[in-house]
C-alpha positions, -999 to +999 in steps of 0.1 A: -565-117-752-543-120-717-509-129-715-498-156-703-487-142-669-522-126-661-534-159-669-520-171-637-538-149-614-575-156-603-585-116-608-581-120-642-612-138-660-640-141-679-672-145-659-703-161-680-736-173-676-761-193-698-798-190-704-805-218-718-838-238-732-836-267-707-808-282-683-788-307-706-772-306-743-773-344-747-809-340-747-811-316-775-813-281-753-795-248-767-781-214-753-803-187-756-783-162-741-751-156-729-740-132-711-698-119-699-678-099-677-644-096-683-621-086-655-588-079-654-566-071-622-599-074-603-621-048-623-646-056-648-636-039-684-652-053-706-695-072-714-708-095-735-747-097-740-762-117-770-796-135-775-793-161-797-822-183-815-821-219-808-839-230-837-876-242-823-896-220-799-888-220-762-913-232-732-937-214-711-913-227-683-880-213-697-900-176-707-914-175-675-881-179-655-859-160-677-882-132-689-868-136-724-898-150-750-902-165-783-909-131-796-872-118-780-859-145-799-874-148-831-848-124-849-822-132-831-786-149-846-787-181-849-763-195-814-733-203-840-728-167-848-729-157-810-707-185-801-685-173-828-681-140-810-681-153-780-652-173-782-633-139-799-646-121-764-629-149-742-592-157-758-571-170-735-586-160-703-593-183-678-632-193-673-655-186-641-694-195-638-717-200-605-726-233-608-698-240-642-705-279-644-740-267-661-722-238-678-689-255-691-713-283-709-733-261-725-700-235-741-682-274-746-720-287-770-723-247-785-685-248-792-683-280-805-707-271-829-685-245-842-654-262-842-643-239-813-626-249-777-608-227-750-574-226-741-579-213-706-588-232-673-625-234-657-631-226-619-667-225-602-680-193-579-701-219-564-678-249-554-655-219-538-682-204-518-693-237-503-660-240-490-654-203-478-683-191-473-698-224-449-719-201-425-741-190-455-781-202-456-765-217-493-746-210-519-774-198-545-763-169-563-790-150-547-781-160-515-745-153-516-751-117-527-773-109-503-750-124-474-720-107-489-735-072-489-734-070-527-754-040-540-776-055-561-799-038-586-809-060-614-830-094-622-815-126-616-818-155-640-806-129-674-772-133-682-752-108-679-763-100-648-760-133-632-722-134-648-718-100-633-732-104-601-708-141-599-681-118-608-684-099-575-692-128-556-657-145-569-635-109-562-649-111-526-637-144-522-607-136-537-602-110-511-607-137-483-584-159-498-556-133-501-563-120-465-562-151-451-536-166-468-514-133-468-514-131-511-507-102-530-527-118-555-543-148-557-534-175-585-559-192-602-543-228-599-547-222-561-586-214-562-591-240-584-572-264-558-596-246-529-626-257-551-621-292-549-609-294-514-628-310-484-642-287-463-622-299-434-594-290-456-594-258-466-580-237-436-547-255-439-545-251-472-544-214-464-519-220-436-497-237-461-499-216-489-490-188-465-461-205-454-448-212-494-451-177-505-428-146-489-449-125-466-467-095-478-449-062-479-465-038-453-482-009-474-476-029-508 
């Protein structure tokens, strides 16, 4: 669990991702995997990697474009147990997903279920490339990975990898953000505020929050 001074800086997170058996909880879908990195100070220290079983058997669809199968599945804990641990993994960090407005809904229906919540605040890789990252072809996971030069070495659309790979696609940004803006560290509030920015927007918001904070110590 973080203090509550980490809290406030945007290196400091837990990065998830859902697999999940269709795209909406209203409509009766579950989390079939999750899957967490957990950084702190910009490194990742810590995963989280569970299958869980929804309760009725998956489609050809979802097996097909997750790679994980009925047969995966079948003795796997139920999603209340995972969730359980899930929400011991996360404590008080602030959240991160590519894409959260799918994510968030799906940890609100599991936690829900479980009489769980989170104390922390939710930010989206996604929403924060589209507004730094405006040059790219779009703002795909895939795509953002391949034009940030991220070694990548692993399948997209499992978990742990997608939460890993959003991770490093969030501490670039990060990176851009504090350049730009002259940070020694970047606070969550403020790439939250970047997120939901107009495009137009976002260089003065740099310029200004430059201007509010003292300059950066040369060789800090």
């Amino acid at each position: 669990m973080t203090s509550s001074s980490s809290n406030l800086h945007a290196d400091t997170v837990v990065v998830l991702d859902f697999e999940t058996t269709g795209l909406s909880p209203d409509c009766g879908d579950r989390a079939i995997e999750i899957g967490a990195v957990k950084i702190v100070d910009g490194k990742i220290v810590e995963r989280f990697q569970k299958l869980m079983n929804p309760g009725f058997k998956i489609s050809g669809f979802i097996a097909e474009y997750t790679g994980i199968t009925n047969a995966m599945l079948k003795d796997a804990p139920p999603c209340g147990e995972v969730m359980g641990e899930f929400h011991e993994f996360v404590g008080s960090h602030n959240l991160v997903a590519h894409n959260a407005s799918f994510d968030r809904k799906f940890l609100d229906a599991e936690w829900s279920r479980i009489s769980r919540s989170y104390t922390g605040k939710f930010s989206c890789s996604m929403l924060l490339a589209r507004r730094l990252i405006q040059d790219a072809q779009n703002h795909k996971l895939e795509t953002l990975v391949r034009h940030l030069e991220i070694p990548a070495d692993g399948a997209f659309h499992r978990a742990l990898y997608d939460a890993e790979m959003a991770g490093k696609v969030w501490l670039a940004m990060l990176e851009r953000i504090a350049s730009q803006a002259q940070l020694v560290a970047v606070p969550f509030d403020f790439a939250n505020k970047l997120c939901k920015a107009g495009k137009g927007k976002v260089d003065s918001l740099l310029k200004a929050e430059c201007g509010s904070r003292p300059p950066v110590r040369q060789g800090a």
